[in-house]
C-alpha positions as CSV (number, residue, x, y, z in Angstrom):
1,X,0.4,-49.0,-6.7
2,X,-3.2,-48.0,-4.8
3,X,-3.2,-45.4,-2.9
4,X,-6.6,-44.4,-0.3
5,X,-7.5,-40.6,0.0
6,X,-10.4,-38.1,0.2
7,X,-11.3,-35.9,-2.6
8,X,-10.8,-32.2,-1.6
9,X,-11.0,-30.6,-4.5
10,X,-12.0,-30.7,-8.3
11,X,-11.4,-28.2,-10.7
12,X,-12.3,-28.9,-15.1
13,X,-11.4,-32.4,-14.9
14,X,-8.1,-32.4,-12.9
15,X,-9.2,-33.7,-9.3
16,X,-7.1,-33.1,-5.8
17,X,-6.6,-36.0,-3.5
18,X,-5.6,-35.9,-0.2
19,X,-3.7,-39.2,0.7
20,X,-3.8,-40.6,4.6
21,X,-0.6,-39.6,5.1
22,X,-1.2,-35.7,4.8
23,X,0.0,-35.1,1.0
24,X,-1.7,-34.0,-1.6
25,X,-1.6,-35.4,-4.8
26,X,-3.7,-33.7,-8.6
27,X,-4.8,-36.8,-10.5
28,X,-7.5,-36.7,-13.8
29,X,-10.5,-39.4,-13.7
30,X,-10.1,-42.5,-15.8
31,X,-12.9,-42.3,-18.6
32,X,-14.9,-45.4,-17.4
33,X,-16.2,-42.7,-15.1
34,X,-17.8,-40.6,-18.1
35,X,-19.0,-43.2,-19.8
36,X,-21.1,-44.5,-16.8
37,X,-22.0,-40.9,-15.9
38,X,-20.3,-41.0,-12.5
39,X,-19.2,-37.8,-11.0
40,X,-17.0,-37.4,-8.3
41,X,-18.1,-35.4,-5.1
42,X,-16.0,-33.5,-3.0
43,X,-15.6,-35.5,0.5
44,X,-15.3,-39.2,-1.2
45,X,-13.4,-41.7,-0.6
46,X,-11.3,-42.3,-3.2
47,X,-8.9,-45.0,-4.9
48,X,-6.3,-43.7,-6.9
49,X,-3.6,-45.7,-9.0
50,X,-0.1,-44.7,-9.7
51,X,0.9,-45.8,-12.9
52,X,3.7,-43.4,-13.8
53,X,0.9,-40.6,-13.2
54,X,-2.0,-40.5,-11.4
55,X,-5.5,-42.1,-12.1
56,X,-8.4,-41.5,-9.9
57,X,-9.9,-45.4,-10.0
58,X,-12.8,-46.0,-7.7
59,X,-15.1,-44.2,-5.4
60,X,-16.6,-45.3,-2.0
61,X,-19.8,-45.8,-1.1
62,X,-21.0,-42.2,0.0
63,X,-23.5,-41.6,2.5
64,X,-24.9,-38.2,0.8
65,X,-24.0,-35.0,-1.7
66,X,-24.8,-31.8,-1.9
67,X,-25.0,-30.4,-5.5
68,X,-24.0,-26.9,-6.0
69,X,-25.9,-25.2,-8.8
70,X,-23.9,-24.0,-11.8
């Protein structure tokens, strides 16, 4: 199943989604995302799957980002 929800939240790999509906759901990238050296931004729109856990699967077009330094 696809679910639609902003990232609020990333934290070593393990990303926090919140879904339209107002839950909030922890989900890890899928590694397509590593190999093609995309990171996710806090504020995107996000696809995630549910396949018996959850898989963050695409990312909307963003408008802009702001990196923080380390």
């Amino acid at each position: 199943m696809e679910l639609k929800g902003k990232l609020i939240k990333g934290v070593g790999g393990l990303y926090f989604i919140r879904l339209h509906n107002g839950e909030v759901i922890s989900c890890k990238a899928k590694g397509a995302f590593r190999h093609e050296s995309i990171k996710p931004c806090i504020g995107d729109d996000v696809t995630v799957l549910d396949e018996g856990g959850y898989v963050l699967h695409g990312i909307d077009e963003r408008k802009n980002c702001l990196i923080r330094p380390p």
